[in-house]
C-alpha positions in Angstrom: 79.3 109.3 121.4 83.1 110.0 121.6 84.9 108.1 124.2 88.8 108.0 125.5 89.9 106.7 122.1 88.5 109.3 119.9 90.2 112.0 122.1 93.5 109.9 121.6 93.1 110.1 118.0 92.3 113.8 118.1 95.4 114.7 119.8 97.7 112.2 117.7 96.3 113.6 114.7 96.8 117.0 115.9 100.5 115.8 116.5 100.9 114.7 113.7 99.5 118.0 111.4 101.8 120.0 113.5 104.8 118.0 113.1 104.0 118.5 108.7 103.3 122.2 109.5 106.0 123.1 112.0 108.5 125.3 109.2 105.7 127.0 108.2 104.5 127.9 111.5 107.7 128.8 112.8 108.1 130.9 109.1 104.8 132.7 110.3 106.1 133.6 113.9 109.6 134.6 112.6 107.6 137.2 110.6 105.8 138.3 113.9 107.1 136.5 117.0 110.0 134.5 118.5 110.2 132.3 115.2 109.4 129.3 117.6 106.0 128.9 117.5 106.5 125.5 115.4 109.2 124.1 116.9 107.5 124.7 120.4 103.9 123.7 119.3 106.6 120.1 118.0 107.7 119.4 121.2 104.7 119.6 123.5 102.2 117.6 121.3 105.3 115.0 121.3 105.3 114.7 124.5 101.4 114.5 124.6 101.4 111.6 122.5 104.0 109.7 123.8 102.4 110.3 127.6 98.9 109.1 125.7 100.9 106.0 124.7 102.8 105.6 128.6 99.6 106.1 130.4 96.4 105.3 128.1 94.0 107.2 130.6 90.4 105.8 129.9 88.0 108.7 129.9 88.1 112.0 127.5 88.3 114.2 130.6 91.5 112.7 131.5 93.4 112.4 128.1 92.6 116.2 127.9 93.9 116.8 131.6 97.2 114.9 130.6 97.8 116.2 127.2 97.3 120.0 128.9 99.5 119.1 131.9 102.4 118.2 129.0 102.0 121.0 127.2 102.2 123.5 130.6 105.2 122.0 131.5 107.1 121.3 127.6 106.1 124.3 125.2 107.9 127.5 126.2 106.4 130.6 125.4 102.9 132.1 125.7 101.6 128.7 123.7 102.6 126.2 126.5 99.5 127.8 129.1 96.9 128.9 126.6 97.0 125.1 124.5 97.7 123.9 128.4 94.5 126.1 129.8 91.9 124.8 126.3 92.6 121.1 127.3 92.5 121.1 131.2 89.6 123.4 131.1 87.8 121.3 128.7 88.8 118.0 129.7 87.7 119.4 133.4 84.4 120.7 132.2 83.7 116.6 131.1 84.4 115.5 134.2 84.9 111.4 134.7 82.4 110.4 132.3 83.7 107.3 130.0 81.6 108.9 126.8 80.6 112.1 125.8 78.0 113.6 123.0 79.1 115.9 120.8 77.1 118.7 122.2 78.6 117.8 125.4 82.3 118.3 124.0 81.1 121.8 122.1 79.9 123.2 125.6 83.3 122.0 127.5 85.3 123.4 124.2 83.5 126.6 124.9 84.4 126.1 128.6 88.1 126.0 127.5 88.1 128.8 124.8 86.8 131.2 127.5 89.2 130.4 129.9 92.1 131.0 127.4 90.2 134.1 126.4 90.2 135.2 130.7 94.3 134.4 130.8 95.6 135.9 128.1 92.5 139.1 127.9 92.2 138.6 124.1 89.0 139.0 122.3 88.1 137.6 118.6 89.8 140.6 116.3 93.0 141.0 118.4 94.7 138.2 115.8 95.0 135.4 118.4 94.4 131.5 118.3 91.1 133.2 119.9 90.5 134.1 116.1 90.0 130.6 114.8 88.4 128.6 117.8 85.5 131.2 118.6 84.4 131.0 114.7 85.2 127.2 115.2 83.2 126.7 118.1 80.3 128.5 116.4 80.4 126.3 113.4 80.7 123.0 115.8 76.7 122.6 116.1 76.8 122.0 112.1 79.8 119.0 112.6 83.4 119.1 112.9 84.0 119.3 108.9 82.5 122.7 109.9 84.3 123.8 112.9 87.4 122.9 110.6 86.5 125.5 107.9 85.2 128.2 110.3 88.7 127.9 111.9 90.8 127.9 108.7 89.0 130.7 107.7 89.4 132.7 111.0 93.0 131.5 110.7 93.6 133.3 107.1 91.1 136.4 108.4 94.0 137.5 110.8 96.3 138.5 107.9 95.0 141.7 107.5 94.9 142.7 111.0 97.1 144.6 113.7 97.8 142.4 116.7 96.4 143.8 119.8 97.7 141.2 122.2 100.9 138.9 122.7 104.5 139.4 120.7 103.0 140.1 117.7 101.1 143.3 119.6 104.5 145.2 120.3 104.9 145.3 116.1 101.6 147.5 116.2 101.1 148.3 112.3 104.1 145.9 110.9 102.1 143.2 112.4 99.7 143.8 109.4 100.0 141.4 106.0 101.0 138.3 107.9 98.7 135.5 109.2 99.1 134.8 112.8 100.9 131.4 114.2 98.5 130.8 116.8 95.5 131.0 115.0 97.0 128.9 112.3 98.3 126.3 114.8 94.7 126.3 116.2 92.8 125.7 113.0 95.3 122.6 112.9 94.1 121.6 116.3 90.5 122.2 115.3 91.3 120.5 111.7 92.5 117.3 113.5 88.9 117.0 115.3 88.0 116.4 112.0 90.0 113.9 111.1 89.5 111.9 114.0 86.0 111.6 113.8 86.2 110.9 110.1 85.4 113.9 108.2 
């Protein structure tokens, strides 16, 4: 069962890989984007943890609801509502319960990866962060070591392909050759899982 503390270890984890990875996230969006992407992704998980740390809210549902209301209000940019939108949709999807299964936290994930998909309108193919949590959340029911490799793998699959939605999208065919920052910055996210549950 994963409980408040697991989710707190998720999201410090996932701090922490973005803090390692933020030049070369911000290298991948200067290629495609606002060249922010890292710095931005910096700032809100920052915040996440330190609110984690200020607050210490006691069931998964509401470390998720206060991680996404952080990064709403601190990462600038499309990345603020659609990381903002994944936690607050999952975190509402598991309600007030003190533990959670894991199956429980795959169907809320899925919860929170469609409601991303319905705000920003992008599909798997359109080289979004939607490109390395759908294969991610497919891969969940084999373990999180699995999710992680689906979603480096959908990550690295969005080199070859023209962006269809966001910044990138206004490139059209330049956009092609380089691997998209919110996909990458999602397989992190989806890496971290991983680490925090010791895989």
């Amino acid at each position: 069962m994963l409980d408040a503390d697991f989710f707190r270890r998720w999201l410090t984890a996932a701090a922490a890989s973005v803090n390692r990875e933020a030049e070369h996230l911000t290298a991948l969006d200067s290629a495609i984007g606002d060249a922010d992407h890292g710095t931005n992704m910096q700032r809100g998980l920052t915040a996440v943890t330190a609110a984690l740390q200020e607050e210490s809210p006691d069931t998964p549902g509401a470390v998720l609801m206060l991680a996404a209301k952080q990064l709403i209000s601190k990462v600038g940019g499309a990345s603020g509502p659609l990381y903002g939108t994944l936690l607050r949709r999952t975190g509402k999807t598991l309600g007030d319960a003190t533990e959670v299964s894991e199956e429980q936290f795959a169907q809320a994930l899925r919860a929170g990866v469609d409601a991303v998909m319905a705000l920003g309108g992008a599909a798997p193919g359109d080289k979004t962060m939607i490109d390395a949590l759908v294969p991610a959340l497919d891969a969940l029911g084999d373990g999180f070591a699995a999710a992680r490799a689906a979603a480096e793998q959908g990550a690295e699959a969005t080199t070859p392909l023209q962006a269809r939605k966001g910044r990138a999208s206004y490139l059209g065919e330049r956009s092609i050759g380089h691997q998209d920052p919110g996909a990458t910055s999602a397989a992190l996210l989806i890496a971290a899982l991983a680490e925090a549950h010791g895989e």
